[in-house]
C-alpha positions in Angstrom: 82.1 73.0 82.8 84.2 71.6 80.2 85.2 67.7 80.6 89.2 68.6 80.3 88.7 71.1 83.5 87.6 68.3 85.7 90.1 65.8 84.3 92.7 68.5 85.2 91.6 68.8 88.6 91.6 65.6 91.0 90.0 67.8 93.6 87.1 68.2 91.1 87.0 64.7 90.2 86.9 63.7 93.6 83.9 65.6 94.7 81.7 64.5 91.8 82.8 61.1 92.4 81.5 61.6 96.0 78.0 63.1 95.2 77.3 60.4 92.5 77.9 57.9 95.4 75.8 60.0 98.0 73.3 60.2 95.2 73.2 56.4 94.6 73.0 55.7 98.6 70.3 57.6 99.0 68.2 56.3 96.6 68.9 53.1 97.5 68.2 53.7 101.4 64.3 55.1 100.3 63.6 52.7 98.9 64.1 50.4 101.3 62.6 52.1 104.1 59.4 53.4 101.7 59.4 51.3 98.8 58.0 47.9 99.9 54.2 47.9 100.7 50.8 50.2 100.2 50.9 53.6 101.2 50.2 55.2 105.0 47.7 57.1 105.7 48.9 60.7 106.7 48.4 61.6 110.1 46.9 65.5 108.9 45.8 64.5 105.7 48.5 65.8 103.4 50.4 63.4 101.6 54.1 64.2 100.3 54.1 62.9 97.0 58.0 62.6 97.4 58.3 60.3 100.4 55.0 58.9 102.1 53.0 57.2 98.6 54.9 53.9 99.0 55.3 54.2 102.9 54.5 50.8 105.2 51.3 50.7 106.5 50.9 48.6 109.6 47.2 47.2 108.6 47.4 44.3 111.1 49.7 44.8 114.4 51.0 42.0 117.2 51.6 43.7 120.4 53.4 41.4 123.0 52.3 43.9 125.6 53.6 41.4 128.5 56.4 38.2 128.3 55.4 37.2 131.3 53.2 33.7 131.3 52.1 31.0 133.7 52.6 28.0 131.2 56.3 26.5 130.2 55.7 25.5 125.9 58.9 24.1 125.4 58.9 25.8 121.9 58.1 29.2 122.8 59.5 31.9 120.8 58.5 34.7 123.0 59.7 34.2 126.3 60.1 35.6 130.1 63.3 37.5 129.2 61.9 40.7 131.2 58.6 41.5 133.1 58.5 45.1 131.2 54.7 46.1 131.1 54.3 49.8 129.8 52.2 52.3 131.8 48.8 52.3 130.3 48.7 55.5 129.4 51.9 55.1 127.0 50.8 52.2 125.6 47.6 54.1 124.6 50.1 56.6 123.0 51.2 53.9 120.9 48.2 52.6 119.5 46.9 55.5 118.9 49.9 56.6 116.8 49.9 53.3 115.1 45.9 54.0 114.0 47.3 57.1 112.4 49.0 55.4 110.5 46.4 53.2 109.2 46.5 50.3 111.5 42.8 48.9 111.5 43.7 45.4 113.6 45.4 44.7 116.6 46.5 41.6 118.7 47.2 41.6 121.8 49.8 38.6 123.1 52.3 37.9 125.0 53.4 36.0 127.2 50.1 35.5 128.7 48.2 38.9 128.2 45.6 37.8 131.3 48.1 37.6 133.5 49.3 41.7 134.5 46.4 42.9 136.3 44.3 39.8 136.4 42.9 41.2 132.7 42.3 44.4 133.5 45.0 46.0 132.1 44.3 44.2 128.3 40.2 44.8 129.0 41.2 48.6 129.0 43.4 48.6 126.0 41.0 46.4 124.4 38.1 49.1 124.7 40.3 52.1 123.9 41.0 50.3 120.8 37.6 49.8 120.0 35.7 52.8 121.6 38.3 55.4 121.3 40.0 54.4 118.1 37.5 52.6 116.7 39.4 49.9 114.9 37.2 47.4 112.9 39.3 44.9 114.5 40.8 43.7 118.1 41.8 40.3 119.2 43.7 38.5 122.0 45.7 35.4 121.7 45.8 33.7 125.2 46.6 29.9 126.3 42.7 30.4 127.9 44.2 29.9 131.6 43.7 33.0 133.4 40.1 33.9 131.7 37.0 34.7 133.9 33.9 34.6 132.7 33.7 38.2 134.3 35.8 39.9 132.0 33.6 39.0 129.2 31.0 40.5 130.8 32.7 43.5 131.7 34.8 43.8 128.2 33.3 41.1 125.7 31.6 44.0 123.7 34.6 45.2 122.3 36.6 42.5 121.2 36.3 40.7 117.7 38.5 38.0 118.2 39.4 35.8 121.1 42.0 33.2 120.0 43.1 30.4 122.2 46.2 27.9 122.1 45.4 24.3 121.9 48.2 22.5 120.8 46.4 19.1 121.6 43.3 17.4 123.0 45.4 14.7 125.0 45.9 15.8 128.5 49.4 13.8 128.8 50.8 15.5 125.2 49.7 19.0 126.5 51.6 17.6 129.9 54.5 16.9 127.5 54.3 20.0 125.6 54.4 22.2 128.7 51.0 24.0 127.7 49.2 23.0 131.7 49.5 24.5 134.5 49.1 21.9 137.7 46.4 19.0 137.1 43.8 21.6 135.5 42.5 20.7 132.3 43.4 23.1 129.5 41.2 20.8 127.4 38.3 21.3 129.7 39.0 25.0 129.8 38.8 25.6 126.0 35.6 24.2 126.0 34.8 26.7 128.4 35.8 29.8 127.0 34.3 28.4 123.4 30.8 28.7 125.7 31.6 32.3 126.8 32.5 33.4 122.8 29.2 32.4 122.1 27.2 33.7 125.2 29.2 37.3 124.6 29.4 37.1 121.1 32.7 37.0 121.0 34.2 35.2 117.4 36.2 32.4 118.5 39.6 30.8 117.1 42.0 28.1 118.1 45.9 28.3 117.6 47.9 25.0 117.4 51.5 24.8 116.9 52.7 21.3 115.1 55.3 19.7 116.7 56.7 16.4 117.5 54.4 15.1 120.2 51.3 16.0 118.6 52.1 15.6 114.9 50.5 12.2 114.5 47.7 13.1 116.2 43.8 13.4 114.6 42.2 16.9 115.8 39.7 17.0 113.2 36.8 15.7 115.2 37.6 18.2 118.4 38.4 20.5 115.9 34.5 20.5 113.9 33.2 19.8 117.2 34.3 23.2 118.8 33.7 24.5 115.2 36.4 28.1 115.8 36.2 30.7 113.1 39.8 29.8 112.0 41.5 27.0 112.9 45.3 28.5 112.6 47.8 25.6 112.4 51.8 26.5 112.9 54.8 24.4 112.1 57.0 24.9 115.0 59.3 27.5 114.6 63.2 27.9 116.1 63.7 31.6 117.0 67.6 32.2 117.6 68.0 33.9 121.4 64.2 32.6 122.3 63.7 28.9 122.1 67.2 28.2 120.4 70.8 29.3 120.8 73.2 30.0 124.5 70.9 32.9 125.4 67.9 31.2 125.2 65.1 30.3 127.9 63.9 27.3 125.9 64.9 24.5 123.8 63.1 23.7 120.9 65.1 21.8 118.9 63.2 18.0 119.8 60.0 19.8 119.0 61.2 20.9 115.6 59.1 18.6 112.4 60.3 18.5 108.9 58.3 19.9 106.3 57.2 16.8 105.1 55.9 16.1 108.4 54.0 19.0 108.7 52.6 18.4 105.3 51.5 15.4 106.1 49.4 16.7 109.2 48.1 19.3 107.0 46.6 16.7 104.4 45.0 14.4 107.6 43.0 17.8 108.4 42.2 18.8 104.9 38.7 17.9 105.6 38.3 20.9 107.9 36.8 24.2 106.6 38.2 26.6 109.2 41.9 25.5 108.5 44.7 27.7 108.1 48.1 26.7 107.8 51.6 28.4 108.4 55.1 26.9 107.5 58.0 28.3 108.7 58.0 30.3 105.1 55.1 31.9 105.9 54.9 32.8 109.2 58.8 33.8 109.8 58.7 37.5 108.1 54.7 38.1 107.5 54.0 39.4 110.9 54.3 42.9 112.4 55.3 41.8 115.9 55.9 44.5 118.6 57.7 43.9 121.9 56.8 45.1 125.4 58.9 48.4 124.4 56.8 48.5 121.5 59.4 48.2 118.8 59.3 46.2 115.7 61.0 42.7 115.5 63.0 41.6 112.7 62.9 37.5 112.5 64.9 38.0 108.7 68.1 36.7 110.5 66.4 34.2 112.8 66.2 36.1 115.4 64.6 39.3 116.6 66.0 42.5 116.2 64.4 45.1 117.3 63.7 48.4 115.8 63.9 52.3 118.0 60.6 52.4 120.0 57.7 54.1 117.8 56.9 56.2 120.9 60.6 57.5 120.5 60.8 57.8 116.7 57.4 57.3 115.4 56.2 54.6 113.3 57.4 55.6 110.2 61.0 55.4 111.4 60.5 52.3 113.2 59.0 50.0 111.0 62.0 50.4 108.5 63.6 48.3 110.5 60.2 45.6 111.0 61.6 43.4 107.8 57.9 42.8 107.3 56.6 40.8 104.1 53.5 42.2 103.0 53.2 39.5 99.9 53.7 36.5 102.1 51.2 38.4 104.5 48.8 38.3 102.3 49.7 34.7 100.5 49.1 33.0 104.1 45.7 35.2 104.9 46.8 37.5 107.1 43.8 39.8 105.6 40.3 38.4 106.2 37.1 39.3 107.7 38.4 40.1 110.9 35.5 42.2 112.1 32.6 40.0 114.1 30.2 42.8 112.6 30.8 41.2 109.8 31.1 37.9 110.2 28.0 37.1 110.3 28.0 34.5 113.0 24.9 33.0 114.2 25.6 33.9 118.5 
């Protein structure tokens, strides 16, 4: 077509104007839903060289099964805002699309995830994950509470990982903090359970969120003492619509640190080997976190928006929408030896 025939016609114009846009857009909107991180492997095998290459691929997965939880952390930023549980069977549907997909590590959280069926239910998903789909990695986070040493026994085989919060080893700061339940102590407890890892062969880890009541304190002889595979070490985090803003169930603002702060807790403990520690930088976006629904969070904003449900649209769709950052993912060690096959731990 000659140049003068689509000047002389608007109509023309104005439809080649239109595709160059639609063009543009979506080019733009691929690669922002494909273009970000390694590629997925295909459910069948086949890989479309057009689209799926440069797809997200959910290596290491959070699943807040349950928001439910028996202890009050002032800065929690994944609170009781419903008592959702999916039926077992569709949460099995879900994990075992996300293993199509590539995942090969899952976390199981909450809330407290011993607290719907006394265990049970997370014992089974636990051993689905590892018998059925035979991912080299499972783990539990858990504020150690609700643990028995029956449910080791009973599903101890078939988890890696059992990670437990311990945000201090003062019985009055953990008071403070909100992370007790009655007069128990959750100090005495972790000991416990740090007994059972070893007797079941279970690798053991320790969570601790940095905050204002604990920030002075000195774990590092509790911390060699209980000797965890990873010591992971949190600066307390303000999640808009969890612990911070009108629609909120906590307030976290007098538990918030500066960075300096937290920098300067980091260097008092830089004589531990297991140490690993996560700013607000790191931990904000490098997490695929999914919610009782299982849909992908979005903490870009500050707050967590949640993607369509990947048993209604399928992973691929959803986690689009995860705002997931596989760099700082891997700058804060989110990939390790995560397998107790290969840890080479001396049980």
């Amino acid at each position: 077509m000659q140049l003068s025939s689509v000047v002389a016609s608007p109509m023309l114009l104005l439809q080649l104007c239109i595709d160059t846009l639609r063009f543009i857009f979506q080019s733009v909107f691929s690669k922002v839903c494909w273009g970000t991180i390694s590629s997925a492997a295909p459910v069948d095998g086949k890989v479309d060289q057009g689209q799926d290459q440069n797809a997200t691929t959910p290596t290491s997965v959070n699943y807040h099964f349950t928001r439910k939880c028996n202890y009050k952390c002032g800065f929690c930023f994944h609170t009781a805002k419903t008592s959702f549980v999916l039926p077992l069977d569709e949460a099995k549907k879900g994990l075992k699309l996300l293993k199509e997909s590539g995942m090969e590590k899952i976390n199981f959280s909450g809330g407290e995830p011993f607290l719907h069926e006394k265990g049970d239910f997370l014992g089974k998903l636990v051993q689905y994950c590892k018998q059925d789909l035979q991912l080299p990695s499972v783990s539990i986070v858990s504020n150690g509470s609700m643990i028995k040493e029956k449910w080791f026994q009973k599903y101890g085989d078939d988890l890696d990982i059992l990670a437990i919060s311990c945000d201090s080893f003062d019985e009055p700061t953990n008071q403070l903090i909100g992370r007790a339940q009655g007069k128990k102590s959750h100090v005495d407890n972790l000991h416990k359970i740090r007994s059972w890892c070893q007797q079941y062969k279970v690798a053991f880890k320790i969570n601790s969120v940095i905050n204002t009541f604990n920030v002075d304190e000195d774990m590092t002889e509790n911390i060699l003492q209980l000797n965890p595979v990873r010591w992971k070490v949190f600066q307390c985090l303000l999640i808009d619509g969890e612990n911070a803003g009108d629609q909120a169930l906590r307030e976290a603002e007098r538990f918030v640190i500066s960075e300096q702060l937290f920098q300067e807790f980091l260097e008092r403990h830089s004589s531990v080997p297991c140490l690993v520690p996560e700013s607000n930088e790191k931990m904000r976006n490098s997490y695929l976190i999914l919610d009782e629904y299982m849909r992908f969070l979005d903490c870009r904003e500050g707050r967590k928006d949640p993607s369509k449900s990947i048993l209604d649209v399928g992973v691929r769709e959803a986690i689009c929408f995860s705002g997931f950052d596989e760099k700082m993912f891997l700058k804060r060690g989110g990939k390790y030896v995560w397998s107790k096959a290969d840890m080479k731990l001396e049980w």
